[in-house]
N, C-alpha and C positions, 0 to 999 in steps of 0.2 A: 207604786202600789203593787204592781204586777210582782217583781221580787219580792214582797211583802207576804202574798198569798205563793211564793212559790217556795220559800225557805222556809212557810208553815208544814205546808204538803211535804214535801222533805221531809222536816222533822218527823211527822208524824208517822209518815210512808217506813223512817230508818226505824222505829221504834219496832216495828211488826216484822223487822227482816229476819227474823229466825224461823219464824212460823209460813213466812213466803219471802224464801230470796230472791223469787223472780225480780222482787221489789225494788232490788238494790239498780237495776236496771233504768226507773225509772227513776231515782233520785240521783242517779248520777255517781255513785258513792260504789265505789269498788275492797275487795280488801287487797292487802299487801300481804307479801310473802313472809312478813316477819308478822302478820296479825292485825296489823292496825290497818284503821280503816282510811280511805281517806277518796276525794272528790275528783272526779275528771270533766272536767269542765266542759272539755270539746262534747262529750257526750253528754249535760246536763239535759233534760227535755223542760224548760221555763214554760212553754205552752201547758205543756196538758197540767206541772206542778199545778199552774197558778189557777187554772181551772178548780184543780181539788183544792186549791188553798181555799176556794170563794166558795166553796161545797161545805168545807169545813166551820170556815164564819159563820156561815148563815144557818147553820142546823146545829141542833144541839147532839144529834147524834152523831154530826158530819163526819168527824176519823173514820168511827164502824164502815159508816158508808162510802169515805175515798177509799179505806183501805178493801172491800168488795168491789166496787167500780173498779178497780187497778188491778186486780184480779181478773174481773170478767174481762178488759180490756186486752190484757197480755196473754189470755187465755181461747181468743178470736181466730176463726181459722178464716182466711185468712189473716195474718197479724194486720193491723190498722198502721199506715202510715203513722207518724207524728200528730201531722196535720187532720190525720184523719179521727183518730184518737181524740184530739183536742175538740175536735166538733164534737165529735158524741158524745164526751164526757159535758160539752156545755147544752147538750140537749137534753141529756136526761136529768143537768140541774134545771134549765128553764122548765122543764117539764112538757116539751115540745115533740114526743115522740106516744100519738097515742098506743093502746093496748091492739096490738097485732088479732090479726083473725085470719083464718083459713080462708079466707074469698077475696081477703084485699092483697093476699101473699099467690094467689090463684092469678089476680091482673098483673101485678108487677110480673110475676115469671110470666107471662101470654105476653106482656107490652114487648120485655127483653128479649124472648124467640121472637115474635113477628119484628123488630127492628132488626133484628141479625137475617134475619131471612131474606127480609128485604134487600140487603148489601151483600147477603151471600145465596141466592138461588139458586145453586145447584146442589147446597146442603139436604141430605138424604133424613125423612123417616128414623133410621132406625143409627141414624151418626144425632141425631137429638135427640132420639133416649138414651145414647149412649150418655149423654152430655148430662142430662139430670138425673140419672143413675147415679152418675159421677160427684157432682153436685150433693145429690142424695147421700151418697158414702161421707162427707166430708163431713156432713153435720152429725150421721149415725155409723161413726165407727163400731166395730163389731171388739 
């Protein structure tokens, strides 16, 4: 079944690769020098397809939405592993990631400095602003 919902996601992912070639990236599907198109297997991602393929069954609007999700995914700074990719994509179909807030995004950065601090104590003040400055830039490039 897994190949079932991943050769959908393909399809559907190849249909929109003009408007986003990133795409071809995740379908596996490269072009050739004389035009045609065609498949590299070593590089196929079966995980996350088969994810958007089960994205696509189950919603009527599903394509719209794998081919946005594959977007947003390849579009992550940092890029997502494979593996990591395949999660998120199956969370936001479970629906398992509620709506973010400034105060639950407030603890996770406080839990992540105070466990680094912990293991690194002589880390300075102003090398941990330096650090979410930096942090800071990557999400608001200028």
């Amino acid at each position: 079944m897994e190949a079932i919902y991943a050769q959908n996601a393909a399809r559907v992912l190849f249909k929109h690769r003009h408007e986003h070639p990133e795409l071809m990236e995740w379908t596996g599907l490269y072009r050739c020098e004389d035009g045609r198109e065609a498949v590299d297997w070593d590089s196929i991602k079966i995980t996350v397809l088969a994810e958007l393929g089960r994205l696509i069954w189950k919603y009527s609007n599903g394509e719209e939405v794998a081919v946005k999700w594959s977007v947003d995914v390849l579009n992550m700074k940092p890029k997502p592993s494979v593996k990591e990719a395949m999660r998120i994509i199956r969370g936001w179909r479970l629906n398992k990631y509620p709506d973010g807030s400034a105060d639950a995004l407030a603890r996770e950065i406080y839990k992540t400095v105070d466990s680094y601090i912990e293991s690194h104590p002589s880390i300075t003040k102003e090398q941990i602003n330096d650090a979410l400055g930096q942090t800071f830039s990557v999400f608001y490039e200028d």
